[in-house]
C-alpha positions in Angstrom: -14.6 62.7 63.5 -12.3 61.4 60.2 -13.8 62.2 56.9 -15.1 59.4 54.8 -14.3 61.0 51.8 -13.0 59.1 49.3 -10.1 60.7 47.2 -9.3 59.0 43.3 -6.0 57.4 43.0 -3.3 59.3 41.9 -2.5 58.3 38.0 0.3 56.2 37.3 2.4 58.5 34.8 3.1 55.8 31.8 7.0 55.5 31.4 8.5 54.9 28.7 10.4 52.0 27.6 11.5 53.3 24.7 11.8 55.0 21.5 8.3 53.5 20.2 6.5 55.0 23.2 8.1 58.5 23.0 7.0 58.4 19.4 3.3 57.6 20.5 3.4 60.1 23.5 4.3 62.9 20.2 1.8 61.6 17.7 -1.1 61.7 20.3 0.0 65.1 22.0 0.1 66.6 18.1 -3.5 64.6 17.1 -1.6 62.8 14.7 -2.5 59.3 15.9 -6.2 60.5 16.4 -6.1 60.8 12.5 -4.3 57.9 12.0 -6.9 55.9 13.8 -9.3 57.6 12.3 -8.2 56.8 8.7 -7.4 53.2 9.5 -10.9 52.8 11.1 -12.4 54.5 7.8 -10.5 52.4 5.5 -10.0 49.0 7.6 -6.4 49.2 7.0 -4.4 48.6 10.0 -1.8 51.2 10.5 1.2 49.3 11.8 1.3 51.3 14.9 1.5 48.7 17.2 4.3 46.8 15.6 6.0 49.5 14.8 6.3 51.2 18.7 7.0 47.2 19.8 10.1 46.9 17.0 11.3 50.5 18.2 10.9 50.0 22.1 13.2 46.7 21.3 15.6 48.7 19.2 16.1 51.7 21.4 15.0 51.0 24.8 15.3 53.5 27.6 18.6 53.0 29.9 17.0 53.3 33.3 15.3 49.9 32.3 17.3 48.1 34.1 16.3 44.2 35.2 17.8 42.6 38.6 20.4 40.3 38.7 19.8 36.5 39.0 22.0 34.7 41.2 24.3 33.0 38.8 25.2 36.8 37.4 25.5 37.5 40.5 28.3 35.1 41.5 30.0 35.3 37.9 30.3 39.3 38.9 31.5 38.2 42.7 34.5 35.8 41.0 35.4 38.6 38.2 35.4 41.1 40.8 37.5 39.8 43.2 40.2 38.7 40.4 40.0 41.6 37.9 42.8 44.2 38.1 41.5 47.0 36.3 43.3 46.3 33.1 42.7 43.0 30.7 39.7 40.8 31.1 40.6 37.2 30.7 38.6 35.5 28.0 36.6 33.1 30.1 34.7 36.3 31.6 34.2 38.1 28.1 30.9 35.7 27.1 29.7 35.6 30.4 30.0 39.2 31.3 28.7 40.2 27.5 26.0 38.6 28.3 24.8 39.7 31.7 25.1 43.6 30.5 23.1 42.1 27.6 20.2 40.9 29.4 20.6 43.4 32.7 20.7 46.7 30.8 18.0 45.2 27.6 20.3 45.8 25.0 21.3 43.1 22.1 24.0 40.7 23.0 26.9 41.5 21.5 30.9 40.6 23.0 32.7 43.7 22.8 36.2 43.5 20.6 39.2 43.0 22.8 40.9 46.1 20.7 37.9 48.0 22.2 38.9 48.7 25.5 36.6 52.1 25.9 33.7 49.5 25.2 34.4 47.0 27.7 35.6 49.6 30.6 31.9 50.9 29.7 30.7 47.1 30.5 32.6 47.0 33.6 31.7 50.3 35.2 27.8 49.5 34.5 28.6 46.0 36.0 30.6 47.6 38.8 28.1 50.0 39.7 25.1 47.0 40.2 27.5 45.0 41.2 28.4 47.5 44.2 24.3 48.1 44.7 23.9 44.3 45.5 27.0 44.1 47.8 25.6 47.7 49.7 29.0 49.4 48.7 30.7 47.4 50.9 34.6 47.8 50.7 36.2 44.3 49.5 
C-alpha cells in the first residue's frame, strides 16, 4: 500500500547574483536590516536598500552568471575560431567579440586595448571554453 503522505517541497536556496545580495544575506543574518526596516518603518524614510543591492548586483555580479549564446554569437565565435591562430585578433572580431563576453558573462562592455594582450587571451579562453560547450568538445 504507497503512503499518501505528502512531503513540503524542498526550498530553493536563493543565489546570489551579486555583491548587493551577499550584502543583504549579511545584514539579515547580523539583524541589521531587521533594524533598518524597523527604523525606516518608524520614521517613513525609505532606506535605499532596494536600489542600493540592484546598483551593486549590476556593478559586481557573480561570474557563474552566465547567459546562453544566441545564434549570431554563436556563428561570429564559429568564423573566429576556425581562423584565429592563437596570437593577434584581427580588428573586425575585437567589437564583436567585446561584446559577446560583455553580454554572455554580464559584465559592462568594454573592447579590451590591443597592448593588453593578458586581457583579451582572458576574453578568448572564456569564449573558447563556451564556445567548446556548444560544439560538445568536438575536435575541429
Amino acid at each position: 500500500m504507497k503512503s499518501t503522505k505528502r512531503t513540503a517541497p524542498a526550498k530553493k536556496k536563493n543565489k546570489s547574483k551579486g555583491l548587493g545580495d551577499d550584502v543583504e544575506k549579511l545584514t539579515k543574518a547580523t539583524g541589521i536590516k531587521a533594524a533598518v526596516e524597523w527604523f525606516s518603518e518608524a520614521t517613513g524614510v525609505d532606506c535605499g536598500c532596494s536600489a542600493r543591492k540592484e546598483k551593486l548586483n549590476k556593478l559586481f555580479p557573480r561570474k557563474s552568471q552566465i547567459s546562453c549564446l544566441e545564434a549570431g554569437e554563436y556563428e561570429t565565435l564559429k568564423q573566429f575560431f576556425s581562423n584565429f591562430d592563437g596570437r593577434a585578433i584581427k580588428e573586425q572580431y575585437q567589437e564583436p567579440l567585446a561584446r559577446i563576453h560583455a553580454r554572455v558573462f554580464s559584465h559592462k562592455f568594454a573592447i579590451p586595448c590591443p597592448c593588453a594582450p593578458k586581457e583579451w587571451k582572458a576574453f578568448i579562453n572564456d569564449l573558447k571554453g563556451l564556445y567548446d560547450s556548444y560544439e560538445g568538445d568536438r575536435p575541429v
